[in-house]
N, C-alpha and C positions, 0 to 999 in steps of 0.2 A: 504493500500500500504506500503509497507517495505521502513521505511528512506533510505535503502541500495541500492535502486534503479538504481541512478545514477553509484552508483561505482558498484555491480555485472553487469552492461553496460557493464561495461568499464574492467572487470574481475582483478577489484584488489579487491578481499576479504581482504587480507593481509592487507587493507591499511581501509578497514570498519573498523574491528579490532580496529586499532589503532584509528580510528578518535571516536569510540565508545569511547575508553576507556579515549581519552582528554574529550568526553562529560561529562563522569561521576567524571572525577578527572585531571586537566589539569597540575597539576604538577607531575603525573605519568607517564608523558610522554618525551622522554629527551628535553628538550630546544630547540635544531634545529626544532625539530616537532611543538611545540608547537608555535613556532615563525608562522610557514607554518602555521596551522589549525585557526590562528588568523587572520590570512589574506582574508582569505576567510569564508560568509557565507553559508555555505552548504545548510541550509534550507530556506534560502529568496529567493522570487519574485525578488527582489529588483535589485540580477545581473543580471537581464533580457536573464534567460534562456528560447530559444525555445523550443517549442514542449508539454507536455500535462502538467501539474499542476494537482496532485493531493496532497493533504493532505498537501499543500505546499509546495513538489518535487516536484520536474523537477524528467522527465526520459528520457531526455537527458540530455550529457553534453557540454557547451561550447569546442571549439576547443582548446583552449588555457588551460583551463582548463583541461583536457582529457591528452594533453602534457605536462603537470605538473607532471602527473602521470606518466606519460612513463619517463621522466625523472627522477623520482624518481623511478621508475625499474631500471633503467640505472644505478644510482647508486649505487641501491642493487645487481644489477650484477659485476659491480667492487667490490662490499665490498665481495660477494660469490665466485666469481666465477676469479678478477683478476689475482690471483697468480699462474692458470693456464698460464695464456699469459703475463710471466714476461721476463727479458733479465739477466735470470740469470746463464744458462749452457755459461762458456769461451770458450767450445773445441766442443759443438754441437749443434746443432740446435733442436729447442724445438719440443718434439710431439705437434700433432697437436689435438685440442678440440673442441668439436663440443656441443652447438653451439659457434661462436667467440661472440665480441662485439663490433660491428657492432651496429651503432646507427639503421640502416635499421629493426634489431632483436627486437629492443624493440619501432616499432611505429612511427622511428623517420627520417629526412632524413635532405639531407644536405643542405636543400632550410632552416632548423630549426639550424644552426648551429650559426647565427648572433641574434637572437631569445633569450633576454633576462629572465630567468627563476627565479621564486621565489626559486626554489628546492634549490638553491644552498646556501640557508640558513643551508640545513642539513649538508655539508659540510663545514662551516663555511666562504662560498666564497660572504654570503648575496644573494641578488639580483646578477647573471652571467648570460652571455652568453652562449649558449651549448656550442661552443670552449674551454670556458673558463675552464666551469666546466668537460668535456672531459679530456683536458690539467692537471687538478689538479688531474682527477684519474688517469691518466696515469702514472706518477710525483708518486703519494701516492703509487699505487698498482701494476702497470706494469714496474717498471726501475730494477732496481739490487738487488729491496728489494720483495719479495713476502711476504702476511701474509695472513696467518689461521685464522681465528679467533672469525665467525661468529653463530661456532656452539657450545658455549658457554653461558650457561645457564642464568649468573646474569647479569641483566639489567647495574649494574654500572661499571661493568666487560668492557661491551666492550662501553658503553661510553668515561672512560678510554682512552682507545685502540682507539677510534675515535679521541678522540680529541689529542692525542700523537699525532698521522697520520698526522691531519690536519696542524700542527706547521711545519712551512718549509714546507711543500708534504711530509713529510715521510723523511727528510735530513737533516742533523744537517750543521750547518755554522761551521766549524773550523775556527781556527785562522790562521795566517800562522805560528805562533810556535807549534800549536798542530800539524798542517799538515807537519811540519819539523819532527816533535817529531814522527808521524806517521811512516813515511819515514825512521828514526833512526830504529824503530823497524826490520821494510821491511825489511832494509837494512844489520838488524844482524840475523836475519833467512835466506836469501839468502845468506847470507857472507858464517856461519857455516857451511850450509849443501854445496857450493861449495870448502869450506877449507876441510872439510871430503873427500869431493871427490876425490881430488885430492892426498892427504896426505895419504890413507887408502883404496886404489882403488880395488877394487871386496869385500870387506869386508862388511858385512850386517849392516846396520843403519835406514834400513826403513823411507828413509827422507822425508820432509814434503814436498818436490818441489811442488808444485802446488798447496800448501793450506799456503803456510807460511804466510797468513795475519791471521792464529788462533794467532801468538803471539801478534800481536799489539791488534787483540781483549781481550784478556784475559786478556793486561796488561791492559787497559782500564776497565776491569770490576775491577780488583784487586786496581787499584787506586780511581777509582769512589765510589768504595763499601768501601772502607775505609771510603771517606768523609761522606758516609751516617754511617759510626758506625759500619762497620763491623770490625771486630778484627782479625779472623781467617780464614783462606781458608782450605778446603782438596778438594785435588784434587783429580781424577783417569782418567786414560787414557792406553791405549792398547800401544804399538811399534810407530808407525807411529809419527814421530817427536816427541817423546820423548825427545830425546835426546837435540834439541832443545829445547823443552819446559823447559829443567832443567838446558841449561844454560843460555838463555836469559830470563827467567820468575824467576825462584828460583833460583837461583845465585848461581849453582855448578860450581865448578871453572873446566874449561876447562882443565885444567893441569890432572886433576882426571879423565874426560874421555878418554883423549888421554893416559892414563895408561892402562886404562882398554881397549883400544883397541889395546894396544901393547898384548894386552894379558900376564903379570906377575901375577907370583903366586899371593897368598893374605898373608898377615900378620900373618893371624892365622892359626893352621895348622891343628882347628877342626873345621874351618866355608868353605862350598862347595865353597858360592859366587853363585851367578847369570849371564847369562848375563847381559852386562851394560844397555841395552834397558828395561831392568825387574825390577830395582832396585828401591827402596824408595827414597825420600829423605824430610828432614824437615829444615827451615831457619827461620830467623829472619830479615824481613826488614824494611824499613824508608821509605815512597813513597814520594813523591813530594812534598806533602804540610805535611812533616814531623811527620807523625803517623807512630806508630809503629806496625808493623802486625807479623802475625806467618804463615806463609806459611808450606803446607806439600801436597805431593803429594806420593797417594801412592802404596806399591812396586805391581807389578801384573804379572801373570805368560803368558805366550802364549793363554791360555783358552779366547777367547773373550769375554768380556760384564762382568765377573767374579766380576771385581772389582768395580762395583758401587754398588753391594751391600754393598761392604766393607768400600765403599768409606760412604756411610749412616751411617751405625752402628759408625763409628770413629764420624763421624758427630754429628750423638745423645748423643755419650759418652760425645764429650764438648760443648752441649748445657747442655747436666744435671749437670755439676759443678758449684758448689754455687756461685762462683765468676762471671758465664755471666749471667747478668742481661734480658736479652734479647735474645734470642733463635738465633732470625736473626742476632744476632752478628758474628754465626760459620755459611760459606758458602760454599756448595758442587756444585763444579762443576765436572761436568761427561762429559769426551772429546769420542767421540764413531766413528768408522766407521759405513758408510752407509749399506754394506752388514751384519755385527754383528747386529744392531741395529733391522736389519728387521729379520733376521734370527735366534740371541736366543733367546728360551723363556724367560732367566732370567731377562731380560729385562721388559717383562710384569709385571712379581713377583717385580722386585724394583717400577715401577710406579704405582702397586698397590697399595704399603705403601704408597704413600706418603700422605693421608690423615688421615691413623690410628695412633690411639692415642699410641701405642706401637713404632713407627717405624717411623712417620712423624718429617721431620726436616726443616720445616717453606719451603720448594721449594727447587728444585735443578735447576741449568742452565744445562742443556742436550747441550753439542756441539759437530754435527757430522761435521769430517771429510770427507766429501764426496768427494771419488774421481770417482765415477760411476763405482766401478770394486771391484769384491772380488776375488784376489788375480787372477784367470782369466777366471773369472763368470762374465758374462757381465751385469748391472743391471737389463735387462728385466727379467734375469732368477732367478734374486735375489728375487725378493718377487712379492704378486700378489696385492699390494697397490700401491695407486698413488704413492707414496711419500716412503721413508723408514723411516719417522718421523713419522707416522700415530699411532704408536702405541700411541702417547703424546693424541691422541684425548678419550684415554680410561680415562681421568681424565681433559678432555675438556680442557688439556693448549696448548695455543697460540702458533703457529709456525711460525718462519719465515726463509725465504728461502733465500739467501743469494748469491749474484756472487762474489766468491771469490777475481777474480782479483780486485774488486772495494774497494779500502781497505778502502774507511771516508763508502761506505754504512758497509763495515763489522764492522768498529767498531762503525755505530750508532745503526746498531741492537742489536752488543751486550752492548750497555747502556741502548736501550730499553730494552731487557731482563731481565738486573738489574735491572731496574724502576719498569718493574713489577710485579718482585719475590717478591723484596722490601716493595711495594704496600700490594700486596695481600698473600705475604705468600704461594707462589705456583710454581710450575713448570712450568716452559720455554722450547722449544725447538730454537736452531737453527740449520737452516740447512746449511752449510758451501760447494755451491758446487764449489769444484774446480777440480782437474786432479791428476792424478800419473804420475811424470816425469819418472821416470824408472817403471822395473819390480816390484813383489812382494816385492823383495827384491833387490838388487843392481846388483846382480850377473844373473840374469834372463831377460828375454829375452821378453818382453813386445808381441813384431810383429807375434811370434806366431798367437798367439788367439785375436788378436786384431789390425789387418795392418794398416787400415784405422786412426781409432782414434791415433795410434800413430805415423803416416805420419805427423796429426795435432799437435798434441802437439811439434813433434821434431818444428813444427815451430812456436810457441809459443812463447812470451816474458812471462818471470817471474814478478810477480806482484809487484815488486820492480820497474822493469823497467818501466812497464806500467804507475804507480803512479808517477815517474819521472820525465814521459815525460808530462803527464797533468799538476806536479808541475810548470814545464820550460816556458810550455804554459802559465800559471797564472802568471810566473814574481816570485811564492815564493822562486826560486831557478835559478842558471846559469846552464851553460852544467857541468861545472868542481866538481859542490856540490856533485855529488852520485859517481863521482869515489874517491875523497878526502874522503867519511867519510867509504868508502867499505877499501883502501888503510889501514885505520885510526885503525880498528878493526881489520882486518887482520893481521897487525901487532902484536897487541896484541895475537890472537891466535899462530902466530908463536912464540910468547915470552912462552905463557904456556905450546906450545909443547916441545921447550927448557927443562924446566922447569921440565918437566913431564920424560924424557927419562935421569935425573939425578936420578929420585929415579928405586930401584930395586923391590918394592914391591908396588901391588895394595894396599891401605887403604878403608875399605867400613865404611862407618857412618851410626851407627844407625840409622834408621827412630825412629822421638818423641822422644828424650832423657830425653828433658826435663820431661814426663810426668815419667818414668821409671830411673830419680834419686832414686837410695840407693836400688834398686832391680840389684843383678849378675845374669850372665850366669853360668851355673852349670854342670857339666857333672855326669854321670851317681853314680858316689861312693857318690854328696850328694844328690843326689836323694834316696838315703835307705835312708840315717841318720835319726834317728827318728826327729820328730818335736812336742813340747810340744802343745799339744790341751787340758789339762786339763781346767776346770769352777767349781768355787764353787758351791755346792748345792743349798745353796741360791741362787745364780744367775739363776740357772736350775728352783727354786721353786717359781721367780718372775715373769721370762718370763709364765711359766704356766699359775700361775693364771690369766695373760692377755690374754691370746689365749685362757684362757677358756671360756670367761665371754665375753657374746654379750651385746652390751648397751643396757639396760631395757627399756628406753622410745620408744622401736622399736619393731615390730611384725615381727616374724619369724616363717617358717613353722614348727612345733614341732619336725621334723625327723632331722631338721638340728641343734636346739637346743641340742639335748639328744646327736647329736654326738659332736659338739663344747665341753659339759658339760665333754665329756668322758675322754677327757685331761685331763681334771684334778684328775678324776675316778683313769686313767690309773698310773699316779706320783703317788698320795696318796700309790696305791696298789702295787708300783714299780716293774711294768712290762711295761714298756716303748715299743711301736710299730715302724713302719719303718715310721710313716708318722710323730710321736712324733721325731723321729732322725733328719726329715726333719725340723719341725719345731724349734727345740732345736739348732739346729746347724745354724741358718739363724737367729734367735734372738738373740743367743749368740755372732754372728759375728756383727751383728748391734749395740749391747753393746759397740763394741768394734768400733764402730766407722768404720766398713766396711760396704760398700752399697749391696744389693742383687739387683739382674735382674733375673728374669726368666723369657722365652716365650717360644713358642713349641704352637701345637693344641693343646688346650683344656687340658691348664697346670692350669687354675686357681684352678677346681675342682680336675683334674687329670683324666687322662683315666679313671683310674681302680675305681675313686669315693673315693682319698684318703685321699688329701691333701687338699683339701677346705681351700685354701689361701682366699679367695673371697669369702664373705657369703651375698646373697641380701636380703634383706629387702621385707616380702611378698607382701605389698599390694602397694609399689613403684620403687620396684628393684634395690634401691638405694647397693649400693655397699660399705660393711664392708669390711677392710684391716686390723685386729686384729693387727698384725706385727708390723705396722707402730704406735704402740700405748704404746709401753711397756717403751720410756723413752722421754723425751725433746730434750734431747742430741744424739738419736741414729741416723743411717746411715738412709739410704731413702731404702725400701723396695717397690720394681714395680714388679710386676707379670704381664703378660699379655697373651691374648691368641692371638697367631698368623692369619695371613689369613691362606690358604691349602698350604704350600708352605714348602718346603724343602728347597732346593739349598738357596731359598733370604732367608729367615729368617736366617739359620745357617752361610752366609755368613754374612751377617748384625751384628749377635749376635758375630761373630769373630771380625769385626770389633771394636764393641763396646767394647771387652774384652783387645784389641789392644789398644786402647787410655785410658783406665780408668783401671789398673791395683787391686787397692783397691776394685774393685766392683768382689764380685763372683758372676758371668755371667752364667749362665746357658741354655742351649737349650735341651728340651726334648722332643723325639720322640714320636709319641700317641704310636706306636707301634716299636721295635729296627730295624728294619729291612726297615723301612719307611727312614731311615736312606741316603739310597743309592739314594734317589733324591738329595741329595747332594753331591753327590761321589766327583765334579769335586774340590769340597773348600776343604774335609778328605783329598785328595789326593795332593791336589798343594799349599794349605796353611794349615792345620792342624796340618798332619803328619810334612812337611818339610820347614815353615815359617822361621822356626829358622837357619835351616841350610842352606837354599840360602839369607837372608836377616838379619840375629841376631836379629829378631823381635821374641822375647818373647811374649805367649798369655796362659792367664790360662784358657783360655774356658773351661764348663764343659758340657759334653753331655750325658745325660740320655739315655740309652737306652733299654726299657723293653725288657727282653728275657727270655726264660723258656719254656718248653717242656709239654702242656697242654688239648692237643688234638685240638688246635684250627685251621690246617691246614698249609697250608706251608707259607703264609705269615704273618701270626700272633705269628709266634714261636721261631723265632731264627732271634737273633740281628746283626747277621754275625760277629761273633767274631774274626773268621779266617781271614776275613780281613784288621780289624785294627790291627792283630799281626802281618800281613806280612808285615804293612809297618815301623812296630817297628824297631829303630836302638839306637845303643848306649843310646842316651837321650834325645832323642824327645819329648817321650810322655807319661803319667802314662794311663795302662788297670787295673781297677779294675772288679772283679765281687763276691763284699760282701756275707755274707749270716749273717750278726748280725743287730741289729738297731744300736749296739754302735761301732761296725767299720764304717759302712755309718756315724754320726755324726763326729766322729773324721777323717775321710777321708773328706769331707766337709771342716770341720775346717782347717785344714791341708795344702788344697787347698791354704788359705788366709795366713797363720800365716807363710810359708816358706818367705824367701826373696828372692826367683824367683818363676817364673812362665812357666809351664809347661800344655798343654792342658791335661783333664781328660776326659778318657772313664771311663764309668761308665754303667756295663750292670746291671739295675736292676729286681726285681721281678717283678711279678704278683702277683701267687698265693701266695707268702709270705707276703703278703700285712696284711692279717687278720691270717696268718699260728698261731695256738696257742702254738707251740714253738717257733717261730720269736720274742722273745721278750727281752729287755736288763734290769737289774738294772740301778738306777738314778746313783749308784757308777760306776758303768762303764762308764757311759755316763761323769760321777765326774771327776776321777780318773784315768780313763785309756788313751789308747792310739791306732792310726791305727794301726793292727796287718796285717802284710802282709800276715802270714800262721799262723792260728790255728790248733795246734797240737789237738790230740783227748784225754781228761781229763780222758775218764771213761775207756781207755785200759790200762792193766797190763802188761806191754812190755814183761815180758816173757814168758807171754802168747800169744802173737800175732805170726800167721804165714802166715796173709795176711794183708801186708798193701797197704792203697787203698789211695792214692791220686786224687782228685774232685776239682772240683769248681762252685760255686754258686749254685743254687736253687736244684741241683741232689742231693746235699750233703743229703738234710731231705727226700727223695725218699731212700734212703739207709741206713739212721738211721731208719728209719721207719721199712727195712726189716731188719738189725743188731737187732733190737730190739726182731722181732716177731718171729726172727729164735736161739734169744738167742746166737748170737755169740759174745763170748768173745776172740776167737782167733783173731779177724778180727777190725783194727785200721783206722778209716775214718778222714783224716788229708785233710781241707781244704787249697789251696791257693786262697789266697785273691786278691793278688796284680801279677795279669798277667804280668805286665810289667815296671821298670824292673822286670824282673823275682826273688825271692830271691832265688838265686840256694844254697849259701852255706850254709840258713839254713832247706833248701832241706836236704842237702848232710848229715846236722846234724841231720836229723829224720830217714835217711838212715841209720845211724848208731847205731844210737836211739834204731832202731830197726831191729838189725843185727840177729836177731832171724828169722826174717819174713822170706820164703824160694820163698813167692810169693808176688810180687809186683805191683801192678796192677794202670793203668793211665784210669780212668772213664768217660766218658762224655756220656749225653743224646743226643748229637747231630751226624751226620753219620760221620763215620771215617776220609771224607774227609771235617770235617769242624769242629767248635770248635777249643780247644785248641790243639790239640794233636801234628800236625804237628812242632808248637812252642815250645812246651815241648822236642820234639827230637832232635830240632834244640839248645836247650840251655844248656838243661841237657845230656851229652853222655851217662849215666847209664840207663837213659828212653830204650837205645832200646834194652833193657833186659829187659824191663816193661814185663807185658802181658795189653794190650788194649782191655778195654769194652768199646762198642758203638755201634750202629746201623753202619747198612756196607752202604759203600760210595753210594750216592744219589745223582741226578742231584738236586732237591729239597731239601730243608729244611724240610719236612716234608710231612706225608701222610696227605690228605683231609677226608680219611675216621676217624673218631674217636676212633673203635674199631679198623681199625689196627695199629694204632699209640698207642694206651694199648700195644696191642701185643708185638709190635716191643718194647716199652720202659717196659714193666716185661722182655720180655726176655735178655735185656743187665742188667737189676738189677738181674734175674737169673744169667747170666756168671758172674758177679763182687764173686756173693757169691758163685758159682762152677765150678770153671777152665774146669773142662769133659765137661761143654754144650757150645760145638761153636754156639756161635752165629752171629758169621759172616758166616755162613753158611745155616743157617738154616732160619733166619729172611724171610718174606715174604717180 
């Protein structure tokens, strides 16, 4: 007979399970349980169970016993299933779930409700009454607090989380100075956003009305997380009480927004500005119990969800400075709406990091603003999940759900959530639901597309008031306390509007200054200026011998040997490759006391199988980092391979390039044109950081490109789209064709004193090309060349010269060579952007002889460079243009006709009579 008898009776397997596994080890079970299963003997006579005995089961069970169990269902259906039937919507009433919880559902009724239960040991209530223990879930699971939290893998995990629960019901005792303190909060987020209103009336602020108790939460986390050791915050957060948040949380002074809503010019007269809801900021404050913190919250475009990746990447930059001893020191909070959260995917991409070892920053606190509406998308049609937090369940962290208006429940959730980021080093969600007082925006007209709900709301009290009137109730306060401290600040804001309509110019402040002491902003004339990258030889002939040499007491597969050895092959016999440029230039900078980052897919080895940063260890796969080996004193060298992700990673790696200016940061695409999952970061922080916000970022982005038959997404890095968003001095476009301009472009990157982000379109096939190679003196000695003039033409001999860029250039030496032309001068530009036009203009005259001038690219007419070159150079459109003719694709899928098509533009470069824009299939 099956010991299990009694209990599959009674259909609790779940609970065989557990009593199994107290039999075999009783301290693996948590404590509550263990208390219960001691209480009772399962297998004796001795409780005088009716009905058959065999093996000394019973196969019945006692009555009392039997409702032990059902009450202990009862429980696990509040712990599963309460945060469906909580009182946490302010403006509607809850869907309805089936089944409820209904003691009738689990076995039990209300002749059982005086009916003192052992169960109530699992909830720390000992020996209770069903009332009682009823009463305590409801209190824990059902009032203003819902939590998630059961599907959660680690036993200690939600022990934890139980016994939090159990302290109070789920409810923290304030003091009556904390619940003053609270109420101060309340009271300057209702104040603000009623003083905008008024002051600034139809003008867009996207104000927080119906969630303003996010600020008293946050300030509670920001003060609480101090006492535990935190130092630093970075925040990110979309429009929506922004504004708020940066005056009552980070201390922008009011006077500076009420500028920027008068709308004046800005100070300088080559930064755009942003609007004011978009902008950065970073402070310095003192909390309560007199720690000093560094506050930054930062700047973000209209794009939803965008900035939490970016919000990470800053995050990990100052957890890896030598000075935070402790990772959980730097804390990211991510403020999110409820329809963005459900709706982008980059959102998935960021909570995927958050356990990888490239991208992981000890937890983030996830806080959505929920106001059940995307702009005027009603939630049902928002997403097809309970919840719009659900995505947290993809890395099992803990949810909890929150009634806005309850402002001690909001701000004990959000201390729980600190407790247990803190704890475990992991991700929290809360879900913050409260309402939208007005429209999208201020000027908009909510009763359209939504009559009903905002019938309700118009008759709502704001949660200032609501907390008020409970405070009045309790005696913490008279009638006169919340119009005296509203009167009290308001005053104040009328002094800094004052204040504010004395100056004539907007002032924007950098975001992180501090980190971006003794580095300028720069405009386009020093951006040529060359920059010295020279290394002594010896320094080039030290770092070698380290990258060359794997440690001997280790076993490596012999293929990987012979190439590690080849470095050193390649110095000796000074022909230096593109993958030695990489390496030579990233030990060189770590000499010098700069950190390297690189991630991207399958960056350790490299696509193409080149750079084998990361060498494993055969028969343990232990992981060799050669780099991080060449001195005592060098920078920190991290390589890492990303998850599949574009948009988060390059967002992240911007970020991190953003807080840690010293580090050359790197993001490289497996393939260039893989690129454009990140379009929305190229596009709204890349290209134009600098000019809506004076945030400097030297990002460098790899991008392979080259014309190799490999079909239309494998071939072209879309060049023509980072040229078009080229302005003044945004951004440097490279596309090399030497190993010793990539090293000195590299270098170069670090050694200016600013920071500028780098396209960089690299090779493929030049990877192993057996003319791709540099002297150690070049790499010595030299310097970034923006345009390489051609060495081996006799200028008066030239009567074609042909201007190229990157990987076509040795597609056409290859034919100059095989057709013997000496008339014909193949002058690469190196440095797409800025453009060097005037020593363009000086190879023009160079070679005033030439009577044909030709602008080259392998890619179709309307992509590549060419459009850029017309646009910068006016002599271009007297060129004559080789290239494949304009294409909706990048390239053919067939092999042979992509031969075709690219001989026949290497035919037209070297014989003007074959049109081949005409003829091309």
């Amino acid at each position: 007979m099956d010991k299990y008898s009694f209990l599959n009776a009674a259909h609790t397997a779940y609970f065989a399970d557990l009593y199994d596994q107290y039999l075999k080890n009783p301290d693996s079970v948590e404590p509550s349980w263990r208390a219960f299963f001691q209480g009772y003997d399962f297998g004796s006579e001795s409780y005088g169970l009716e009905g058959e005995i065999i093996d000394g089961v019973s196969t019945q069970i006692p009555e009392q016993l039997q409702k032990e169990f059902q009450v202990v269902k009862l429980i696990d259906g509040y712990r599963n299933r309460g945060h469906l039937f909580t009182k946490t919507n302010p403006v509607r009433a809850r869907r309805k779930y089936a089944p409820p919880l209904e003691i009738e559902n689990f076995g039990l009724s209300k002749k059982d409700l005086n009916t003192v239960f052992s169960a109530g040991e699992i909830i720390g209530l000992k020996t209770a009454s069903l009332q009682n223990i009823i009463d305590h879930l409801e209190r824990i699971y059902c009032d203003s607090i819902g939590v998630e939290y059961m599907y959660i893998r680690k036993p200690e995990e939600i022990e934890w989380i139980q016994n939090k629960l159990n302290v109070n019901d789920n409810h923290t005792k304030f003091t009556k100075d904390e619940k003053k303190y609270i109420l101060k909060k309340l009271n300057q987020a209702v104040s603000f956003e009623s003083f905008l209103h008024t002051k600034y009336v139809g003008q867009k602020r996207f104000s927080l009305e119906g969630n303003e108790s996010l600020i008293p939460a946050v300030d509670a986390i920001i003060e609480k997380a101090a006492d535990q050791g935190v130092k630093e915050f970075v925040m990110g957060m979309a429009h929506r009480g922004r504004l708020s948040t940066l005056t009552n949380i980070f201390g922008k002074s009011a006077k500076d927004i009420f500028s920027e809503f008068d709308g004046k010019d800005y100070e300088e007269e080559v930064f755009d500005g942003d609007v004011k809801y978009h902008l950065g900021w970073t402070s310095n404050r003192e909390t309560y119990n007199n720690l000093k913190i560094n506050l930054n919250i930062a700047p973000n475009p209209s794009h939803l969800e965008t900035v939490g990746a970016v919000v990470q990447g800053i995050t990990r930059a100052k957890q890896d400075k030598n000075e935070i001893e402790n990772a959980s020191q730097v804390l990211p909070i991510v403020v999110h709406g409820d329809a963005a959260i459900a709706g982008q995917g980059l959102v998935y991409e960021v909570v995927q990091m958050a356990k990888l070892d490239g991208y992981k920053t000890n937890g983030t606190i996830h806080i959505v603003v929920n106001n059940q509406i995307g702009f005027t998308t009603n939630y049902l049609d928002a997403r097809s999940s309970t919840y719009c937090t659900d995505v947290g369940k993809v890395t099992l962290s803990p949810v909890l759900h929150v009634n806005a208006d309850d402002a001690e429940a909001v701000v004990h959730a959000a201390m729980f959530a600190l407790d247990f980021r803190m704890q475990f080093k992991r991700d929290v969600f809360i879900d913050l639901l409260g309402y939208r007082k007005y429209g999208h925006n201020e000027g908009d007209e909510p009763k359209f597309t939504q009559p009903l709900l905002y019938k309700a709301i118009a008759k709502h009290k704001n949660p200032r008031d609501i907390y008020a009137q409970r405070l009045i109730k309790e005696g913490v306060i008279d009638e006169g306390y919340i119009k005296h401290i509203e009167a009290k600040y308001k005053a104040q804001l009328e002094e800094k509007l004052e204040d504010s309509r004395k100056e004539d110019k907007t002032e924007i402040t950098a975001f992180m200054q501090e980190e971006w002491e003794g580095f300028t902003r720069v405009a386009e004339d020093v951006m040529m200026k060359p920059v010295d990258t020279k290394v002594s030889k010896n320094v080039l002939k030290d770092i070698t011998k380290v990258i060359s040499n794997l440690p001997e007491d280790k076993k490596f597969i012999r293929k990987i040997q012979r190439l590690i050895e080849s470095r050193q092959t390649m110095f000796d016999e000074n022909r230096l490759d593109w993958a030695m440029a990489e390496h030579l230039a990233y030990g060189s900078l770590l000499l010098e006391g700069y950190n390297v980052r690189i991630s991207g897919q399958d960056v350790e080895r490299g696509t193409f199988s080149h750079r084998h940063a990361v060498v494993k260890v055969e028969d343990s796969e232990e992981e060799i980092i050669l780099h991080n080996r060449i001195s005592k004193e060098q920078g920190r060298f991290n390589i890492y391979n990303s998850l599949l992700s574009e948009y988060g990673v390059v967002g992240f790696d911007y970020g991190y390039a953003m807080a840690s200016p010293n580090t050359l940061t790197i993001w490289e695409a497996q393939f260039g044109d893989f690129s454009n999952g990140a379009q929305i970061m190229i596009d709204q922080y890349i290209s134009s950081g600098e000019d809506k916000w004076k945030t400097q970022n030297g990002l460098v982005m790899l991008l392979p490109h080259g014309y190799e038959g490999q079909g239309a997404e494998h071939s072209s890095g879309r060049m023509e789209r980072y040229l078009q968003m080229c302005a003044k001095d945004n951004m440097f476009i490279a596309d090399c064709t030497t190993p010793a301009n990539m090293f000195h472009l590299l270098r170069k990157q670090m050694k200016a004193n600013f920071r500028k982000p780098l396209i960089v379109f690299t090779p493929k096939s030049l990877l192993r090309h057996p003319k791709v190679v540099s002297t150690v003196d070049d790499f010595a000695n030299g310097s970034f060349q923006m345009l390489i003039d051609d060495e081996t033409a006799k200028t008066t001999n030239v009567r074609t010269l042909v201007f190229v860029t990157g990987k076509f250039y040795y597609d056409l030496l290859e034919e100059k060579e095989k057709q013997e032309r000496e008339d014909v001068a193949l002058v690469r530009i190196e440095q797409l952007f800025p453009l060097p036009a005037e020593q363009i203009r000086a190879i023009l005259k160079k070679y005033n002889n030439a009577d044909d001038v030709v602008w080259a690219q392998e890619e179709p007419r309307n992509m590549g460079a060419y459009s850029h070159i017309l646009m910068h150079i006016d002599e271009a459109k007297a060129w004559r243009s080789a290239s494949r003719r304009p294409y909706g694709a990048p390239a053919a899928g067939s092999s042979i006709r992509s031969k075709i098509r690219h001989q026949q533009v290497i035919d037209y470069v070297f014989d003007k009579t074959k049109n081949n824009q005409r003829k091309q299939k």
